[in-house]
N, C-alpha and C positions, 0 to 999 in steps of 0.2 A: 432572340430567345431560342435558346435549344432545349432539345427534350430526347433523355435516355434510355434505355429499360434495362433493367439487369435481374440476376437474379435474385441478391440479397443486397442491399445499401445498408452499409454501417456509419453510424453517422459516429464519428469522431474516431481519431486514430491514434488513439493512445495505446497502453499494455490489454488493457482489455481487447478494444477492437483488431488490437491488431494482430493480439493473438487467434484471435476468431477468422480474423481471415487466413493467417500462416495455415491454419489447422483445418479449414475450409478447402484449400490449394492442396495441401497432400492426403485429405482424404474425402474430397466429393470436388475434384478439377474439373467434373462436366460442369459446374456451376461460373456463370459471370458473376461475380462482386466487386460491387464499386465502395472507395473507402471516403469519406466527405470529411474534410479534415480543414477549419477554420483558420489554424497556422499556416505559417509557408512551408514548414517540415513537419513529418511525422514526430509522433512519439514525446514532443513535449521538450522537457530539459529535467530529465531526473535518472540518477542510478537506484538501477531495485535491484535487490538480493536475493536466494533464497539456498535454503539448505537444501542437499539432494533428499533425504531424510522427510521434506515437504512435499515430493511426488514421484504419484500413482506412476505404474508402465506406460510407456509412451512419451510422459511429460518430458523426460530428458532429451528424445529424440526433436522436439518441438523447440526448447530451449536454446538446445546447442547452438544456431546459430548466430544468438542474440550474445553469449557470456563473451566478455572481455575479458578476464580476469577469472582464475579458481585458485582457491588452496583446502588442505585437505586437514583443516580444522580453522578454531579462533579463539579470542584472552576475550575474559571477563577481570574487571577490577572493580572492587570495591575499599571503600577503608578499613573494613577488617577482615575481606574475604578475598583473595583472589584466584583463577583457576582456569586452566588449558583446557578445552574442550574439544574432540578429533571427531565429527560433526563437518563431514566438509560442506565448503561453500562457495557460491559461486556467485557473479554481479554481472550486470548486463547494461547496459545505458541506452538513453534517446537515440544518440546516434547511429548504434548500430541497429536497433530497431526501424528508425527508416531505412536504413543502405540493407538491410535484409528483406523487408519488403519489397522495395524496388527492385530487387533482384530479383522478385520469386513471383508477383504478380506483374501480369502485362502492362506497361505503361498507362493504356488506358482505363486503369483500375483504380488509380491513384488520382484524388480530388484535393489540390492545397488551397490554401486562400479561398476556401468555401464557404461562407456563410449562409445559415441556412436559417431563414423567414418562420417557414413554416414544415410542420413535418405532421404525415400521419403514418398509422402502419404498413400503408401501401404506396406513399409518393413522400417526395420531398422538393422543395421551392427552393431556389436560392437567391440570394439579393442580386449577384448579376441576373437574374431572369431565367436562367437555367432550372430546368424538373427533370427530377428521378423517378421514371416509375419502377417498382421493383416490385416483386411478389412478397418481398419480406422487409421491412425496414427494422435495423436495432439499433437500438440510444444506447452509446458507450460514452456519451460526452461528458459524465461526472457528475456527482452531486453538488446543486446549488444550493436546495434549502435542506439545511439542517436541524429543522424546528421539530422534527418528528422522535430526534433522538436528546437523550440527556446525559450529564456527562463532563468531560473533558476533553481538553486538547493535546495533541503531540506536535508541538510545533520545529523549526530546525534550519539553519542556513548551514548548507555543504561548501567548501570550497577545495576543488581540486587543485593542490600545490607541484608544482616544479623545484626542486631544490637543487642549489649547488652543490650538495655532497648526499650521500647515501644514505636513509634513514634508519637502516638497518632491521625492518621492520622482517620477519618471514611470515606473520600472518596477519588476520584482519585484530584489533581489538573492539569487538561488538559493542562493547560497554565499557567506560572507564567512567565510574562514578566517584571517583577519589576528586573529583573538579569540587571547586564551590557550590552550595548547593542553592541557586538562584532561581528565582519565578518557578517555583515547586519542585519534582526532581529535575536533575539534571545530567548528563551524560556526554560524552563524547566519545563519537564512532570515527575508527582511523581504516581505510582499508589501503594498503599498497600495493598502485597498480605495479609498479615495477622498479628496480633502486634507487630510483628519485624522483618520484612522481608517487604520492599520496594523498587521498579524498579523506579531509577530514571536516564532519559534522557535528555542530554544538545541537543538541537536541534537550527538548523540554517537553514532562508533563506537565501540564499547568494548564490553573482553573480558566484562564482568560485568553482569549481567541489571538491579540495584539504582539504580533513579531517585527521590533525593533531591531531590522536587517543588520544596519550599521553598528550596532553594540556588539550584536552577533560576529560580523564580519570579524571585530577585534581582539572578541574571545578565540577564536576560530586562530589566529593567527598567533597572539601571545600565548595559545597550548603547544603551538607548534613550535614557540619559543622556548617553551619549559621542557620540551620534549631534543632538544639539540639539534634541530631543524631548522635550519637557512632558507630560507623563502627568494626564492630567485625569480618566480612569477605565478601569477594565481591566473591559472589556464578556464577556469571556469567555474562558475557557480549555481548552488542548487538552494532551492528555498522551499517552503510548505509547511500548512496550515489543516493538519488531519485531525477527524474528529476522533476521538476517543469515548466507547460507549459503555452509559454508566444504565443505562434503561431509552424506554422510550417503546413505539407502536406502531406496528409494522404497517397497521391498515392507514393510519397515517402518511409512513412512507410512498407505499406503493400507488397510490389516486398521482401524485405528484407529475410524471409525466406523462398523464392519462391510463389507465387502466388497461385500454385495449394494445399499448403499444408495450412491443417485444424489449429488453430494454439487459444489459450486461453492468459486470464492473460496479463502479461504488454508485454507478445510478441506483445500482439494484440495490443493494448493501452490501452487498461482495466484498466487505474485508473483515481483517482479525477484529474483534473488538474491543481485544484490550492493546494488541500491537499497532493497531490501523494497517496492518500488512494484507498486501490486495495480490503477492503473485500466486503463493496454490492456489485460489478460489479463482483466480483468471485462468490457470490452465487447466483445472478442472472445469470449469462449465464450458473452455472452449472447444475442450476435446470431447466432452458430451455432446455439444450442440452439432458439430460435424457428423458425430456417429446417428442423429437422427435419421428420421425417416421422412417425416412431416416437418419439411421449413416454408409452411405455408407463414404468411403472417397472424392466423388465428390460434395457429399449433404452436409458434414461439412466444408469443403472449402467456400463451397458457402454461407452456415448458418452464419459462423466465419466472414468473409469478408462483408457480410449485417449488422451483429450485431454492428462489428467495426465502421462499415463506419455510422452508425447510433449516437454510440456514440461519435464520433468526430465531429458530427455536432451539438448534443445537446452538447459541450461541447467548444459551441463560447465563452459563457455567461463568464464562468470561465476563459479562456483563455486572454480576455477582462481584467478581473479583476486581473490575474498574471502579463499581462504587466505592469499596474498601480502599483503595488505594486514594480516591477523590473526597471522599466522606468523611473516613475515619483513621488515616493516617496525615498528621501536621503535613504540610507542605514540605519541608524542610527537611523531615522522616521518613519520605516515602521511599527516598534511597534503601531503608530498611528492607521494606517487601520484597523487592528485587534480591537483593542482598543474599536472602534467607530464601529465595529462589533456586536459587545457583548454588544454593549446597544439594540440590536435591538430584538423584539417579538421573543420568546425563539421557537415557532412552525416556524419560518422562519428558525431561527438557524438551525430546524434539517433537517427540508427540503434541505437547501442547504449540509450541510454535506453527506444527504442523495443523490444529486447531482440531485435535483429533485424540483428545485424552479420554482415556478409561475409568470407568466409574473409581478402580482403586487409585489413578495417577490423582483422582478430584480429591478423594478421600485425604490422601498426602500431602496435596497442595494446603489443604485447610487443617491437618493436623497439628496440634502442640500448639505452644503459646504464638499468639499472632503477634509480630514486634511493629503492631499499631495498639491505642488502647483496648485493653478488654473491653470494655464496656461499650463502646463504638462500635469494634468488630461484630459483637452480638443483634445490637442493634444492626447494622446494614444486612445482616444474613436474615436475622428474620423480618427486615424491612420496615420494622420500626424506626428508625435511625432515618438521620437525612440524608437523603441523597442529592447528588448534584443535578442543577434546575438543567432546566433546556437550554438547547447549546443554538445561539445567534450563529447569522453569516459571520465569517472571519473578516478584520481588515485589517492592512499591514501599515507597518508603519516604517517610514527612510528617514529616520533624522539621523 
């Protein structure tokens, strides 16, 4: 049995924690942090995006070493709308996420294959017999139970292609909703890493938690047959099961990993809640959390639980707008919303993506005829109408 002390232990090493420790390293380095990370690698297996237009001063300086890939906009398609948006954006992946840790924090900061027994705000136990004691401990290890929120799902299988010939792509397409419109809406996002190498993902709002990988897999392939794209090898693949929030109660949420513990990322609720998009709200609270002064463990508690409870209240607006798209637009139609999204002022766009809209960008959003039913829409805004029930753990399915 060993036993360590450091100054902060983050337990898990995904976008959240590990932003939190990049951000910890160039601006408070007198601190030791140990990262406890249950995988054998950091960071998981997922590419995340974000617009520049998404962050504050600083965040780009934090970013940068994580992006694989930028372009300096991206396509929306729909069946009766389409449209170039100059919005640049950039993508980042797992992998370069641990090979930029491992660069930038001391070997012995980096915990893989850790499971972790027990944890409280000030130690941590692991199944090989190893303890951490630390002054601060923070849960970035993700949300398990989702019974606190209501709603829908964004579900998606990625597969990064190798082709034999050039796809001719020069930017990302964020959305192509011109696909069949299957298990409620439906989309496909293509980004291209470089001229024959493209990430592309079959993505679903839909009421039901259940992703049939292997159906996926084959859509995922036959769009990139529709699209003149020779498939020479599927270099890797990305899956997920995000919750999408229609309502729900935060006092609810928060008891979940005990109250007194410090806790990041979607543990906390830290994402969009109508995109499920978790990177500004990761590099915002990690760049906060460094500039602190107090990283005692009774001070990040407190900090984490403010922050949260902050963002779930700026976070009616969108909440509002999940129901309506889960509630009161057919399955089939919610292509619509979207749709009639994207004609709207391209600075409003980012604003909201950025989760940061203005009482006049809210007012526009909800302007003029909704292309869900009138009488729905009415209903969900003033909350007579039904909303969708509480949202179970997800389970996947491989047939």
């Amino acid at each position: 049995m060993t036993e360590q002390h450091c100054d902060i232990a983050i337990l898990g090493g995904g976008l959240s924690g590990g932003l939190i420790a990049l951000a910890l390293a160039a601006r408070r380095p007198d601190l030791k942090v140990s990262i406890l990370e249950a995988a054998p690698a950091l960071g998981g297996n997922h590419v995340w995006s974000v617009f520049d237009t998404d962050l504050q001063p600083g965040a780009e300086a934090l970013l940068a070493p994580l992006v694989t890939a930028r372009w300096e906009g991206y396509d929306v398609r729909f069946p009766a709308h389409s449209r170039q948006l100059d919005t640049p954006y950039a993508t980042m992946t797992s992998a370069r996420l641990d090979a930029t840790l491992r660069a930038t924090l001391p070997a012995d900061a980096i915990h893989c294959n850790a499971t972790v027994v027990s944890a409280t705000p000030r130690e941590v136990r692991l199944a090989d017999g190893s303890r951490f004691a630390a002054d601060a401990v923070i849960d970035t290890r993700g949300l398990k139970d989702f019974s606190a929120f209501k709603g829908g799902w964004q579900k998606f299988v990625g597969l990064h292609l190798k082709l034999y010939r050039p796809h001719l792509l020069t930017r990302p397409i964020v959305m192509d909703a011109t696909v069949d419109q299957l298990d409620g809406y439906r989309f496909v996002y293509s980004l291209p890493f470089n001229a024959t190498e493209v990430f592309v993902e079959d993505t679903y709002y839909a009421d039901g938690p259940a992703l049939d990988v292997t159906s996926l897999r084959q859509r995922v392939l036959a769009y990139a047959e529709s699209q003149g794209w020779a498939v020479a090898q599927v270099v890797a693949e990305e899956r997920g099961v995000l919750p999408v929030v229609a309502g729900g109660d935060f006092d609810t949420l928060w008891p979940q990993s005990g109250r007194d513990m410090p806790r990041a990322g979607t543990r906390a609720g830290l994402f969009h809640p109508l995109t499920s998009y978790s990177v500004p709200d990761a590099v915002r609270f990690a760049l906060a959390l460094a500039d602190r002064i107090d990283l005692t463990s009774n001070g990040l508690a407190e900090f984490s639980q403010r922050w949260s409870s902050k963002h779930w209240k700026e976070g009616s607006f969108f909440r509002m707008l999940t129901a309506m798209l889960f509630a009161a637009a057919d399955p089939d139609k919610r292509y619509r919303v979207l749709e009639r999204f994207y004609r709207l002022d391209s600075r409003l766009i980012e604003r909201f993506y950025a989760g940061q809209p203005t009482l006049l960008d809210k007012v526009r959003v909800l302007a003029g005829k909704p292309p869900v039913p009138l009488a729905r829409a009415i209903g969900v805004i003033s909350g007579l109408g039904n909303r969708p029930a509480p949202l179970q753990h997800p389970r996947r399915q491989e047939h």
